[in-house]
C-alpha positions as YAML, in Angstrom:
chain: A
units: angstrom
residues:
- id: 1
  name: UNK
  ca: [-6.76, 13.06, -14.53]
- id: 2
  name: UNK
  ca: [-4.25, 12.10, -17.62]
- id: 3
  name: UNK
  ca: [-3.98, 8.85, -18.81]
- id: 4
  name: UNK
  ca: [-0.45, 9.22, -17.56]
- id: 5
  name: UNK
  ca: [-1.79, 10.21, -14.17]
- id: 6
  name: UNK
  ca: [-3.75, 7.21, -14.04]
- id: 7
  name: UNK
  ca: [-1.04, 4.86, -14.63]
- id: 8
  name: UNK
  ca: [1.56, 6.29, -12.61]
- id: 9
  name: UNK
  ca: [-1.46, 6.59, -8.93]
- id: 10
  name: UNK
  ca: [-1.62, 2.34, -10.08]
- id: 11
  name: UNK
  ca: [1.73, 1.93, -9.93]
- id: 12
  name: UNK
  ca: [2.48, 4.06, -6.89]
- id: 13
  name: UNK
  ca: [-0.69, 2.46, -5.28]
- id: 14
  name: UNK
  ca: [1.49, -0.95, -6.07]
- id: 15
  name: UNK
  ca: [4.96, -0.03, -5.09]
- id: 16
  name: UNK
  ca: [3.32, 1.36, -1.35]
- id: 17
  name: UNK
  ca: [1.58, -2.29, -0.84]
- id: 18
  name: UNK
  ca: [5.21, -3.94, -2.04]
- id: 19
  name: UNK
  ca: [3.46, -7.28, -2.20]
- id: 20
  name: UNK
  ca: [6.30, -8.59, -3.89]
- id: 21
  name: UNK
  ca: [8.59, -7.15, -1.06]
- id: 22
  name: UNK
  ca: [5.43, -9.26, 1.34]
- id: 23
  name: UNK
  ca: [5.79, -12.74, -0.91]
- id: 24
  name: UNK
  ca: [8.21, -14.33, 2.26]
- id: 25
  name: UNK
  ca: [5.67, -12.96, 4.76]
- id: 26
  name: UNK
  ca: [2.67, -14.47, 2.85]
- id: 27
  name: UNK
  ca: [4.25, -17.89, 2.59]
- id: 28
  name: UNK
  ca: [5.15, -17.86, 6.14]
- id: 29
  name: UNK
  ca: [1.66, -17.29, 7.40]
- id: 30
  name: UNK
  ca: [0.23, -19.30, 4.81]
- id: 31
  name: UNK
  ca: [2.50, -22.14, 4.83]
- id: 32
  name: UNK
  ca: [0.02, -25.47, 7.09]
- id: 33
  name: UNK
  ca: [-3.20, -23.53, 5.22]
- id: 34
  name: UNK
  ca: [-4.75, -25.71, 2.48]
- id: 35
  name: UNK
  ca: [-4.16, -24.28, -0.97]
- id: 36
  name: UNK
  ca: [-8.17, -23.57, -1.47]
- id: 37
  name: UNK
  ca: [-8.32, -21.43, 1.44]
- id: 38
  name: UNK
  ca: [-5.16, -19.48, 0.65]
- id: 39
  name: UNK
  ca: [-7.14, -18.37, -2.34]
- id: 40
  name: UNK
  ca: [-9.54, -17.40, -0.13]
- id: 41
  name: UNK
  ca: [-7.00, -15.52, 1.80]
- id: 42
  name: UNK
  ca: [-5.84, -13.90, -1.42]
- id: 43
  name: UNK
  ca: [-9.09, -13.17, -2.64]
- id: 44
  name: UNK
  ca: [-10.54, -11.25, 0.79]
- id: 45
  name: UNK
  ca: [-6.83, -9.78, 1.73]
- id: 46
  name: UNK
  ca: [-7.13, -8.05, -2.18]
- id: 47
  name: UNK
  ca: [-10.64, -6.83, -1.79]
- id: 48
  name: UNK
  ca: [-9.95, -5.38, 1.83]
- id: 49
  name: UNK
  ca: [-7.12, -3.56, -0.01]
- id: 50
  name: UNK
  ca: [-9.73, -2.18, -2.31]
- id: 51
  name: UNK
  ca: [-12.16, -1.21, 0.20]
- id: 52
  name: UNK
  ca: [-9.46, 0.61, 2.37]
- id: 53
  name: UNK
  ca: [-8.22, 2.51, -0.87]
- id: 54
  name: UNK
  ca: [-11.45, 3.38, -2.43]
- id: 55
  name: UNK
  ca: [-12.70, 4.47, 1.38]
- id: 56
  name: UNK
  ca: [-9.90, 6.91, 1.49]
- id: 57
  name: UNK
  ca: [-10.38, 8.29, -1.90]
- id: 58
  name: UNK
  ca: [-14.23, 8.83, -1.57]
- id: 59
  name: UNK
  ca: [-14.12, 10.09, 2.06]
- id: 60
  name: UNK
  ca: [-10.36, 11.72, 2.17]
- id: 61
  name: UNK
  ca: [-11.67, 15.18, 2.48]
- id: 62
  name: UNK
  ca: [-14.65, 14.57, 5.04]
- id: 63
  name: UNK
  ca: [-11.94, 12.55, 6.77]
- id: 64
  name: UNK
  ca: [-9.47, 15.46, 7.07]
- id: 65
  name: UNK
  ca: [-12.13, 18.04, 7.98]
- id: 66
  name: UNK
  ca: [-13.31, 15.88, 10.78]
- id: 67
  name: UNK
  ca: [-10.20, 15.93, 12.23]
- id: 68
  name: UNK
  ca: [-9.73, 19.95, 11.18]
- id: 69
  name: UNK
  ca: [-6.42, 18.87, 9.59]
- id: 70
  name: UNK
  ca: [-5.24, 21.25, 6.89]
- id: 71
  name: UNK
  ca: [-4.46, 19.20, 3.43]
- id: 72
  name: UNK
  ca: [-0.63, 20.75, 3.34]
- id: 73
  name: UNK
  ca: [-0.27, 19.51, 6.85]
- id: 74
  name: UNK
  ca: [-1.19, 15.97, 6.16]
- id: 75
  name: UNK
  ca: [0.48, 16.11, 2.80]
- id: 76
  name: UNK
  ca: [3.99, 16.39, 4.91]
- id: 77
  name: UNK
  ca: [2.73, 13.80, 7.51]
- id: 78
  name: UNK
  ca: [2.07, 11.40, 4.33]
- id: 79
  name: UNK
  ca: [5.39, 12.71, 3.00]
- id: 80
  name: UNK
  ca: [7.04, 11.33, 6.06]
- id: 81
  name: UNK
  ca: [5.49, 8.27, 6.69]
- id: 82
  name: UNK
  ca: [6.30, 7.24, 2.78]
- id: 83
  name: UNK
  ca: [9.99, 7.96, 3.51]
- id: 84
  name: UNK
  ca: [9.54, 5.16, 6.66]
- id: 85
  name: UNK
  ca: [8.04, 2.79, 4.30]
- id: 86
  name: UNK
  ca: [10.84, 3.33, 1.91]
- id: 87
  name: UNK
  ca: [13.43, 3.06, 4.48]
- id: 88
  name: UNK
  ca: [11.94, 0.47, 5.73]
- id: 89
  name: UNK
  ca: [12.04, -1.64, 2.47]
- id: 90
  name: UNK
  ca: [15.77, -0.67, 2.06]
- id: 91
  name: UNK
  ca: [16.57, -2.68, 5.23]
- id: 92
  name: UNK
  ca: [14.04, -5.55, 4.29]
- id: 93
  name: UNK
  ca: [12.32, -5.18, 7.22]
- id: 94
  name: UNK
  ca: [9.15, -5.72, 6.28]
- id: 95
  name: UNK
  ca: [6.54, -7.29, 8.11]
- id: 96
  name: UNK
  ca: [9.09, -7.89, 11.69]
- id: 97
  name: UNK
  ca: [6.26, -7.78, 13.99]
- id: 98
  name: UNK
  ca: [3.29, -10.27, 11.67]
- id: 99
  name: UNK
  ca: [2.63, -13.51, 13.64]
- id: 100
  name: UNK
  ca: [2.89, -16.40, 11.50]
- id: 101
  name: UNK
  ca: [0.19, -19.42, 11.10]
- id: 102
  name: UNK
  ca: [2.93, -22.14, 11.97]
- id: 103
  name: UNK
  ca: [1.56, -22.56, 15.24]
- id: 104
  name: UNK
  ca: [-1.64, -22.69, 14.05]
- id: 105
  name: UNK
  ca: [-3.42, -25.79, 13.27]
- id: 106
  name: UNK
  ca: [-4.34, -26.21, 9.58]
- id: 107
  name: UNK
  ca: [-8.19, -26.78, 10.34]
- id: 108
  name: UNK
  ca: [-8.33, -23.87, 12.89]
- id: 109
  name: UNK
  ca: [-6.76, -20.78, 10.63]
- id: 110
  name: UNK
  ca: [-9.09, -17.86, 10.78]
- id: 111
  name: UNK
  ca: [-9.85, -17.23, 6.99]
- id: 112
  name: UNK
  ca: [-10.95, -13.71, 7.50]
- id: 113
  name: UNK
  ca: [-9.13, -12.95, 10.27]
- id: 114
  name: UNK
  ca: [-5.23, -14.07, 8.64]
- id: 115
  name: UNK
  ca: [-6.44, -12.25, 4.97]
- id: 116
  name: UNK
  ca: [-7.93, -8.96, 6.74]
- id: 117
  name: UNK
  ca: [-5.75, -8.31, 9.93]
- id: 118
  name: UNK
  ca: [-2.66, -8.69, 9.96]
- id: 119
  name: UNK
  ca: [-1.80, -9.17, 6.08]
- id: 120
  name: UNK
  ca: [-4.30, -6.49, 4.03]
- id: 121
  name: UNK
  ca: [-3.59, -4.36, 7.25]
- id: 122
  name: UNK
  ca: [-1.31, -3.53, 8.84]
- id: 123
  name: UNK
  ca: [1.32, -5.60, 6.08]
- id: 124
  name: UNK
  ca: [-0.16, -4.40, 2.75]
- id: 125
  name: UNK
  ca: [-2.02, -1.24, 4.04]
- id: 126
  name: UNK
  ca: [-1.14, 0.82, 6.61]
- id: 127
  name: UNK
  ca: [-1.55, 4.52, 7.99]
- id: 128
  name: UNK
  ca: [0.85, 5.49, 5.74]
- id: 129
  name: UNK
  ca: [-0.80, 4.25, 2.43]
- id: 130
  name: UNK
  ca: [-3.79, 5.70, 3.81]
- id: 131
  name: UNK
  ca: [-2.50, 9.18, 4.42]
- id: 132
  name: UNK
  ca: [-1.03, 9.23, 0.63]
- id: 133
  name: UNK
  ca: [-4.60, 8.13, -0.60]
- id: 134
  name: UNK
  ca: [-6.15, 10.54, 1.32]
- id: 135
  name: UNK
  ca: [-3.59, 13.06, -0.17]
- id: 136
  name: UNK
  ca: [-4.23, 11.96, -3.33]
- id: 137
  name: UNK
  ca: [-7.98, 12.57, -3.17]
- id: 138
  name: UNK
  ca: [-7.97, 16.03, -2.32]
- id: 139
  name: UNK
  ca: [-5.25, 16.76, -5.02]
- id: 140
  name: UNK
  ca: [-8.24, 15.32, -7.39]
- id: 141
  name: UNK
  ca: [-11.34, 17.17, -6.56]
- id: 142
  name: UNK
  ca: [-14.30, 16.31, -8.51]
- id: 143
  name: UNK
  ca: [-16.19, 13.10, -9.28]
- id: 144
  name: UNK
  ca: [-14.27, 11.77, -12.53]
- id: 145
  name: UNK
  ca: [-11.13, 11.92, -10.88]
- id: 146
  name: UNK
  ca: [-12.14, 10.48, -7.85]
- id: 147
  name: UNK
  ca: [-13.79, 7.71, -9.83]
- id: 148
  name: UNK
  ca: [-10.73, 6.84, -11.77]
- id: 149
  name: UNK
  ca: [-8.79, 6.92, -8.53]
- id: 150
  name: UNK
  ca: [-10.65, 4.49, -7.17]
- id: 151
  name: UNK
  ca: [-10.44, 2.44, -10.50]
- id: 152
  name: UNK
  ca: [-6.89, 2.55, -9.64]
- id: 153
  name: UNK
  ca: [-7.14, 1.61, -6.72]
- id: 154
  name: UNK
  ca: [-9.11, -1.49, -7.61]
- id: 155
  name: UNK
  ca: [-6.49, -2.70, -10.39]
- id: 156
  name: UNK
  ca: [-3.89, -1.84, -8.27]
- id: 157
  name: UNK
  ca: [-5.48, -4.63, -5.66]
- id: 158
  name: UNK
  ca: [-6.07, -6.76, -8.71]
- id: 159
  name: UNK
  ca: [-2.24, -6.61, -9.09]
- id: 160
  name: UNK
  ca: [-1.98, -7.44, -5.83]
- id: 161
  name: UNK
  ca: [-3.64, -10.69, -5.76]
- id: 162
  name: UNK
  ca: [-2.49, -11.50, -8.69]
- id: 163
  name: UNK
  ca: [1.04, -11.43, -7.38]
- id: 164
  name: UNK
  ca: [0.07, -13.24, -4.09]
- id: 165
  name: UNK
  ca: [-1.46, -15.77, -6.10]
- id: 166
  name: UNK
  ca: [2.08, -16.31, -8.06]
- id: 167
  name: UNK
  ca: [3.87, -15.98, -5.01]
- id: 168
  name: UNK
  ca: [5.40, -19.33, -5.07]
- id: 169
  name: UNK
  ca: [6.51, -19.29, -8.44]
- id: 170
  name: UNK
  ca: [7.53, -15.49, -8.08]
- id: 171
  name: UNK
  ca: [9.53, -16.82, -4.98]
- id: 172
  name: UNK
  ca: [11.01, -19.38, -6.97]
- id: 173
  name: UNK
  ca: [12.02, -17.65, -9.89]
- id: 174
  name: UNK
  ca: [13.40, -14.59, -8.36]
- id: 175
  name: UNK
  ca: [14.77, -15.78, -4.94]
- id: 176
  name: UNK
  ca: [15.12, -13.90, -1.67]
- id: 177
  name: UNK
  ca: [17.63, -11.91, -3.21]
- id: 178
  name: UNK
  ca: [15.82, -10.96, -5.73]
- id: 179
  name: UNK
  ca: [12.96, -10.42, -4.24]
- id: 180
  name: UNK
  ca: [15.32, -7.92, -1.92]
- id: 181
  name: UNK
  ca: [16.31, -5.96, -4.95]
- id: 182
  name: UNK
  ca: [12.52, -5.87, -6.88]
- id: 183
  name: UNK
  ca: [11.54, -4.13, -3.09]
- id: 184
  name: UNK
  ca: [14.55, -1.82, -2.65]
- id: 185
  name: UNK
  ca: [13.62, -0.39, -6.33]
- id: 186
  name: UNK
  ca: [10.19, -0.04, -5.45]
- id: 187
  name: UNK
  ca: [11.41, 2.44, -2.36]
- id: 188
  name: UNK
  ca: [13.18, 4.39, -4.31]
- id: 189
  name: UNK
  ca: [9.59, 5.21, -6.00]
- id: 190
  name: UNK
  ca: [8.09, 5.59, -2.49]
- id: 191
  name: UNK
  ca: [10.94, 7.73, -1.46]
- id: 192
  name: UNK
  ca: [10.38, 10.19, -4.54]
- id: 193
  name: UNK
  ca: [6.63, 10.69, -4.01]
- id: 194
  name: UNK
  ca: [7.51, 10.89, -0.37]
- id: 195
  name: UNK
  ca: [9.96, 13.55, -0.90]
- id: 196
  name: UNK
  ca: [7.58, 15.39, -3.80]
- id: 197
  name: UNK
  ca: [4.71, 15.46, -1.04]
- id: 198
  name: UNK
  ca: [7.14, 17.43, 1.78]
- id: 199
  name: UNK
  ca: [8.52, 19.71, -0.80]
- id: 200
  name: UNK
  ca: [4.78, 20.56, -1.94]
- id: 201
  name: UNK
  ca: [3.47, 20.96, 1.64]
- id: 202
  name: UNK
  ca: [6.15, 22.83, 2.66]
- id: 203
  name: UNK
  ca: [6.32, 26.02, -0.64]
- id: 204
  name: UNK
  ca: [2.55, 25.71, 0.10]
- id: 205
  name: UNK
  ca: [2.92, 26.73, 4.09]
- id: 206
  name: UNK
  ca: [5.94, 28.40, 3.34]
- id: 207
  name: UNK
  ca: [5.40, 30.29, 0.07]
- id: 208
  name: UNK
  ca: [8.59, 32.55, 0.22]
- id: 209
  name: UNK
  ca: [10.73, 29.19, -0.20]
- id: 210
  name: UNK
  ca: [8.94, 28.91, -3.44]
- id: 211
  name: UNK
  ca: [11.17, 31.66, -4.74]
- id: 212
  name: UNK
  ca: [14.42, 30.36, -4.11]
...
């Protein structure tokens, strides 16, 4: 894996989560939890994001041939599902269905439940991520590349709490609409790997399209 390579999986790792895009979201649920426990929050919600990523990457293949999947075949399903994220972004819908803590009682919030379900998954991390990690993987056979996919994938979730933890300021500083445009540029990114992953899968189970 290039240097280039390396970057660019970080990045795309990033734009999928959109925790900028998830700042309004955060806040929402976070907003009667004391500040010491919402870096709790940040803290587990960033290291579940690891663990999902770096689970995917290490176990992508033995995960498709349990289900006797073929890799083009899941490369289009991940293709598709991207292109949902990214549409979904467009309409800044993310996050309709995430219950918010206002109605719970500041003493009572469930740490571990609030950072690991709903908001590392399904908000940050979904099926979708996890089918383009999984895609990833088995485009990077080997050990080395697997290794510095999951180092990706653990910077990427630094990035991720790091931007939680300025979510206040970044809310701030950027506003709502903002914040709107930062996420609609980050789905055009998911759109183009989406799009890149159909067109592969497809000249791959359709080599005679390859041609024209």
């Amino acid at each position: 894996m290039a240097w280039n390579q390396f970057v660019g999986i970080t990045m795309l790792l990033y734009a999928l989560t959109n925790p900028v895009g998830a700042i309004p979201i955060f806040l929402a649920m976070t907003r009667k939890v004391e500040r010491l426990k919402i870096h709790r929050i940040i803290i587990l919600a960033s290291v579940a994001v690891a663990v999902f990523f770096v689970g995917s990457a290490l176990l992508g293949k033995q995960i498709l041939n349990f289900f006797n999947v073929g890799l083009d075949d899941f490369r289009i399903a991940g293709g598709l599902l991207a292109l949902m994220i990214a549409f979904e972004m467009f309409q800044a819908q993310y996050g309709r269905f995430i219950q918010v803590a206002d109605e719970t009682a500041r003493d009572e919030v469930d740490i571990h439940g609030l950072a690991i379900t709903p908001f590392a998954f399904p908000l940050l991390v979904g099926p979708a991520e996890l089918s383009i990690m999984i895609t990833l993987s088995n485009d990077n056979p080997g050990w080395l590349p697997k290794a510095l996919l999951s180092f990706a994938s653990v910077l990427a979730a630094f990035l991720i709490g790091l931007t939680l933890w300025m979510a206040t300021a970044i809310e701030r500083f950027l506003g709502r609409t903002g914040i709107n445009v930062v996420t609609r540029l980050m789905a055009l990114i998911v759109a183009a790997i989406g799009v890149n992953f159909i067109m592969t899968g497809i000249k791959s189970d359709f080599p005679g399209l390859a041609g024209y």
